[in-house]
N, C-alpha and C positions, 0 to 999 in steps of 0.2 A: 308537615314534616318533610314534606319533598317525597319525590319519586320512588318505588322501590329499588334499593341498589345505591343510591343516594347517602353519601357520609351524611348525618344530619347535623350533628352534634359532637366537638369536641370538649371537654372540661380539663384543664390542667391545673395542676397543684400550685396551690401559692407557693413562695421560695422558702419562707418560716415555715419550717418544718415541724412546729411546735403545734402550736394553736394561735389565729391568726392574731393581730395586734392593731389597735388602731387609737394612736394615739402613746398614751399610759394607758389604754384597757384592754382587757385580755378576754375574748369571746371563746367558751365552751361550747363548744354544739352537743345537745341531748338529743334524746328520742323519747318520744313519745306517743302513747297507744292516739289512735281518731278516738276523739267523742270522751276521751280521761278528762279526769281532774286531775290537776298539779301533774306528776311523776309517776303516779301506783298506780291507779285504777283503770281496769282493762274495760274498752268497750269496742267490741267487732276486732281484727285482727288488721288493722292497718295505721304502721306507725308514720309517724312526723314528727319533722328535724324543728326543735324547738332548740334558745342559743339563751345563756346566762352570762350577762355585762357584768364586771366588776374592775373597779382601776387597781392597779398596782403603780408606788412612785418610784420603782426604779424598775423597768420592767426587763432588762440586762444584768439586773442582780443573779451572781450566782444559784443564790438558795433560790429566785423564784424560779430559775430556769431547771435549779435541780428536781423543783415540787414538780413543774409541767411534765418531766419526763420519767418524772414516778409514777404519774398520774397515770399517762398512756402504755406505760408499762405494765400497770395494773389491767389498765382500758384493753389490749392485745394479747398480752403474753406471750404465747410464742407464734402467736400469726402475723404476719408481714405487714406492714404500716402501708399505705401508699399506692397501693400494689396499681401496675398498667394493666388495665381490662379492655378486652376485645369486647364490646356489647355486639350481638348479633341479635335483631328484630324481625320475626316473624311476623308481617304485617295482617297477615290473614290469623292469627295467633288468637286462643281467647276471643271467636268470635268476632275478629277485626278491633279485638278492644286493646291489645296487646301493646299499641303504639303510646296511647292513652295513657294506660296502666306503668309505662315507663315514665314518659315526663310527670309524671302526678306521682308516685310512688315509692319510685326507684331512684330514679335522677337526682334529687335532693339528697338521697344517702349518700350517694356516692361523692357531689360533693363537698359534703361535711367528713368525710371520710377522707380529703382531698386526693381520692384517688385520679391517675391520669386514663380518662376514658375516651376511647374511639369507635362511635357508633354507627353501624349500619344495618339496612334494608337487606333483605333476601327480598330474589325478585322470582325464583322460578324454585322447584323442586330439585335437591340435589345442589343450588348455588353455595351450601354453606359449605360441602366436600371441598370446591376448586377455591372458594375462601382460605379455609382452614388449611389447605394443601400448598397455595399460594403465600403460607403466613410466616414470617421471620419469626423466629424461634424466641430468639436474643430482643425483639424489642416488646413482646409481651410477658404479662405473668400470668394470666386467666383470658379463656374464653370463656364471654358468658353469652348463653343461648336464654333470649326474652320468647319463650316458644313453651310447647310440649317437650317431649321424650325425641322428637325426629329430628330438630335439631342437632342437639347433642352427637344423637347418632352421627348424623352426616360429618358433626366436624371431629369424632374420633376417627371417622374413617378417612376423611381430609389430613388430617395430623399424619396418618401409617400410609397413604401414597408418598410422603416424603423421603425424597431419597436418605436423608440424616431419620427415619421414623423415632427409632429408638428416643434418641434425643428429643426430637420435639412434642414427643411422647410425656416423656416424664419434665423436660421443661416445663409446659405448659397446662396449668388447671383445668380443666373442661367441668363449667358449673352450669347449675340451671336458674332460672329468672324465672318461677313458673308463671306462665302465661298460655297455657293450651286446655287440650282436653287431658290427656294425661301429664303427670306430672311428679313420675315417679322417681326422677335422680334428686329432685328438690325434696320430696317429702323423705327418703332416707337419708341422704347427709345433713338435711335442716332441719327435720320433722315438721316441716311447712310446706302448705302451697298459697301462701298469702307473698306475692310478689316482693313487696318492700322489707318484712320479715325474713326475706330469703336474703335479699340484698346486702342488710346488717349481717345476715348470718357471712354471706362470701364475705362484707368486710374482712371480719374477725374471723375467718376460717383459716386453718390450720391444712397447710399441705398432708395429702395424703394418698400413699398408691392406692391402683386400684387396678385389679385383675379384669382383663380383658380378654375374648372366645375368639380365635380365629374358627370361622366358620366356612368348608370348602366347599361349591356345588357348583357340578360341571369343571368348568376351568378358572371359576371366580374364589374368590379369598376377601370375605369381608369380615370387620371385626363387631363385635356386642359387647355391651355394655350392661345389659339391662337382665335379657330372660330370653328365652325361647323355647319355641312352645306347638307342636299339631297333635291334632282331637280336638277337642271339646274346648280351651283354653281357646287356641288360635282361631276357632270358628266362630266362637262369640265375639272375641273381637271383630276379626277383619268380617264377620259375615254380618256384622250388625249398624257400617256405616251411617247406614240410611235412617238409625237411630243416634243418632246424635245430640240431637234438642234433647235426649234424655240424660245426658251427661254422662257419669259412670254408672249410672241406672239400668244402660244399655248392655253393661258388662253381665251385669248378675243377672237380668232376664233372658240374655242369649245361654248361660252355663244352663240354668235352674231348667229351660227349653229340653235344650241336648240331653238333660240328664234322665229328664222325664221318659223321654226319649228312647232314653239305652242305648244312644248312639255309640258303634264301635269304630277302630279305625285299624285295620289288620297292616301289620309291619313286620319287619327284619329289623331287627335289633343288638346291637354288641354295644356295651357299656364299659369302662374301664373304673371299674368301682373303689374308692378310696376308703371311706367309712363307711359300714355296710348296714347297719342298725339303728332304730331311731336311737334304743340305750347308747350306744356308743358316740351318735351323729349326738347327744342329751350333754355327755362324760366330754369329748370333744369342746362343744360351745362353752360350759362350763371352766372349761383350764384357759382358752380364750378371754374368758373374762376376768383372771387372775393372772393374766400375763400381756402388759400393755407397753409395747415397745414406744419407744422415741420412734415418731413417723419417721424420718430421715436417714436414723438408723437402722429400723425394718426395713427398707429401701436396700440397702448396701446389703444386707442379710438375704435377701430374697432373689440378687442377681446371680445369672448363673456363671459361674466360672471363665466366661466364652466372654463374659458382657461386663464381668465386674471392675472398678479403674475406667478406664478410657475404654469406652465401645469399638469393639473388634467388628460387629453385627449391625451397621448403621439401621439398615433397614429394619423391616421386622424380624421379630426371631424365626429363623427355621423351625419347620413343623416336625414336631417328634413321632408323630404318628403318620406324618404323612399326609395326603390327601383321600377322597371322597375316591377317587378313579384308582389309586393305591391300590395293595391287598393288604386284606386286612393284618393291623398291626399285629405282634408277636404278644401273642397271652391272652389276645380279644379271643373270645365266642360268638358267631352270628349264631341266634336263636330268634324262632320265628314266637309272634305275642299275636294272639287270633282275636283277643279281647281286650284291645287297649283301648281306653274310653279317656286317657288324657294322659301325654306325656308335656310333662312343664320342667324348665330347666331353669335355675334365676340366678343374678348374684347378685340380686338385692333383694331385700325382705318386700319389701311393699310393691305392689303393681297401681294400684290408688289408695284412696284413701280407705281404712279397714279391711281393706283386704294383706294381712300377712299371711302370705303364702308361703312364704320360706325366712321362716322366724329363728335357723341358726344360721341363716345367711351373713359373713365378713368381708368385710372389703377388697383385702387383699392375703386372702388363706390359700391361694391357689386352687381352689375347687369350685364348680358350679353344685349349688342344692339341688335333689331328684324329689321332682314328685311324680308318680303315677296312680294312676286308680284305673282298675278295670270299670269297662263300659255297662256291665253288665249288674251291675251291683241294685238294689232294690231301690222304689221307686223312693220309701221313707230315706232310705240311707244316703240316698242324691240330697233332700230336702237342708237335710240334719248337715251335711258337707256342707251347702251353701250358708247356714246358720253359724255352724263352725271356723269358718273361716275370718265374720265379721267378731266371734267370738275370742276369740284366741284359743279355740281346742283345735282345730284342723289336725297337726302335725298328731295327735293323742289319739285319733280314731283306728279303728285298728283296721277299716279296707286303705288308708291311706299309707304307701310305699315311699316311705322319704331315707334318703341317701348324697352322700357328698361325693362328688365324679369328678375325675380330671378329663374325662371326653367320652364319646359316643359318636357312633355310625347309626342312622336310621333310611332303613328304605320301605318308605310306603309301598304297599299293595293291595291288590283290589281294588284300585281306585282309579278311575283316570284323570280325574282332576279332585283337587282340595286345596285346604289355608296350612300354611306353613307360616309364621310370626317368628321374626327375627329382629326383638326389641320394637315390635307394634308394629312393624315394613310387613309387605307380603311380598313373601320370594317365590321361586317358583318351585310347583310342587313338584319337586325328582327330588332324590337321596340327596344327602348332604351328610358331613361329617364336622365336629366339630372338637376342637383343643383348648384349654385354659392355660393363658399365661401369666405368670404370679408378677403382679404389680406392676403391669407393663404400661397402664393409665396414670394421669396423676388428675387428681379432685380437690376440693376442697371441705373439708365438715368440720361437725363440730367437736368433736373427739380425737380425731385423728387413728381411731380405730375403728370403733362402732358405727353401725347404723343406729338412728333415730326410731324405731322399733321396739317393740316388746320382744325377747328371746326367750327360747326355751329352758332360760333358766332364768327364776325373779332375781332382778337388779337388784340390789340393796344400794343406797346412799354412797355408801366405801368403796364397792365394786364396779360403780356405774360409768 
């Protein structure tokens, strides 16, 4: 595949926009599970493009041409045909298997999808930021990250150094390929981390905003997508590197460690509280799942006054709170917490796979989910947390503190060095502040509201 950095690969759309033709025959491309019989039967979770011959003898007949475009009408709905994808390859990705796992898995969908695709190599840490930053707005529709979670990252944060941010913001998709160790933007818009299944999913995905954290510390302004997260959350993570070969195996023995533990992490804290109550955060999710806006139209609904029409605010949005060096905003309380044993902030349900951590997490509600739990809680009560989480009680136990925020100030103490986790990065450990701005992302899923997640309230069939 060439160098890293290296375009490898372009694929472009044949000019029939239909389904292609060759001859009087008309080829359908299917999917197909590896290891099926015929069409139905699932075996392991990776599909392939299987194609169905059949002649037509007038293949410019209206009526055939009207059946092809009912077909694909049915086949999309309201997701975009065609769409221009940035592929971005983490070659070091998935174990160095990431390159692989594209031309085998991926590549074929796309395609039979005849999407127009431009593929390249990240060659260094951070390359996808001056990517993404460097990227025409107007000649793509999707950036897709063949990587983990730290892609992604870098190129929303690529997308908001743009002097037009705004714009290239909500232009432009930012999806995930999964191919890493985490893989948690793919598993809640797709509810997949099977690469080629995510692929069909970006086919057929459905624009959708998505709330992103400007996050201030020191003099820096970067944005999140994901969670963030110091105590106990952030130290399993970033402290547990050197466990890797254990996959996300790594995650829960570093928690389950800390917990055992009664590791504390003493801070300053001021929160800006939105929904204060699990009942309420319960009543909340609930009305969410009876009220499913048109994506495009939630979009226009959620701009603010400054930004709605024609962007006044090219760049990012001004910060309502201000920054980290600021004082603190009008109506915050700094209160100091002697026994926080884990502040996790997310705006997405899932961190890996079974772990929903924040199960009334939405896309674009304008809020990040709060969870904390003091450090000090008993050793059973640790265990039973980590059981509850793969369970789907976590959010039901009664030491766990969950609430919906539009922002927070934290300033560590007593420490002189620690992990800070801002969407799986480690920053550095001094104060930081941070702000949600309602659908200033765009993504693509399957819903166009929901995450792929169990919520705290059961889906039924009608409501899902």
């Amino acid at each position: 595949m060439g160098e890293p950095g290296e375009k490898i690969r372009e694929t472009r759309p044949e000019q029939d926009e239909r389904l292609c033709s060759t001859g009087n025959a008309r080829t359908i491309n299917w999917l197909r599970m590896r290891g099926s019989e015929g069409l139905v039967q699932k075996h392991g979770n990776t599909l392939l493009v299987a194609t169905i011959n059949y002649p037509i003898e007038k293949p410019t007949d209206p009526h055939a041409i009207s059946w092809v475009e009912s077909l694909l009408d049915r086949a999309y709905g309201e997701s975009q045909r065609k769409k221009r994808i940035k592929v971005l390859i983490n070659p070091f990705g998935g174990k160095g298997r990431a390159q692989k796992w594209y031309l085998r898995d991926i590549e074929p969908i796309f395609a039979a999808a005849r999407c127009d695709v431009d593929v390249e190599k990240t060659q260094y840490r951070g390359h996808a930021v001056e990517i993404a930053e460097n990227l025409d707005p107007d000649a793509y529709d999707v950036v897709a990250a063949c990587s983990g979670d730290g892609v992604p990252y870098e190129v929303f944060n690529g997308l908001g150094k743009k002097s037009d941010a705004r714009r290239a913001l909500e232009k432009i998709a930012v999806v995930q390929l999964p191919c890493g160790t985490g893989n948690a933007l793919s598993l809640n818009l797709n509810g997949t981390d099977s690469p080629s299944m995510a692929a069909l999913c970006i086919v057929k995905g459905i624009r959708t905003p998505l709330d992103l954290t400007s996050i201030t510390q020191g003099d820096r302004r970067t944005l999140s997508f994901l969670s963030q997260s110091i105590g106990i959350v952030a130290e399993s993570d970033l402290a547990t590197e050197h466990l890797r070969w254990l996959g996300s195996t790594r995650f829960t023995y570093g928690i389950l460690v800390r917990l055992l533990r009664k590791t504390v992490y003493p801070c300053d804290l001021a929160i800006k509280v939105e929904v204060a109550t699990k009942a309420e955060v319960r009543d909340y999710y609930q009305r969410a799942l009876k009220d499913r806006p048109i994506p495009e139209q939630h979009r226009e609904s959620v701009k603010s006054p400054s930004t709605a029409g024609r962007h006044r605010e090219v760049g990012l949005p001004s910060l309502q709170f201000g920054t980290i060096d600021d004082e603190l905003p009008s109506g915050w309380t700094l209160f100091p917490y002697e026994k926080l044993g884990n502040f996790y902030s997310g705006n997405m349900a899932l961190m890996a796979p079974d772990t929903n951590f924040f199960p009334a997490a939405l896309p674009n509600d304008g809020f990040l989910d709060l969870v904390m739990v003091d450090g000090d809680i008993s050793r059973t009560a640790a265990v039973r947390s980590i059981m509850a989480v793969g369970s789907g009680t976590f959010f039901d136990m009664p030491h766990v503190q969950y609430q919906k925020i539009s922002g927070y100030r934290i300033i560590p103490r007593n420490q002189k060095d620690g992990y800070i986790s801002i969407d799986g990065e480690r920053m550095p450990f001094e104060p930081f502040q941070a702000e949600v701005h309602r659908g200033l992302g765009t993504t693509l899923s399957k819903s166009g509201h929901f995450y792929e997640a169990p919520g705290v309230v059961a889906r039924g069939r009608d409501s899902a």
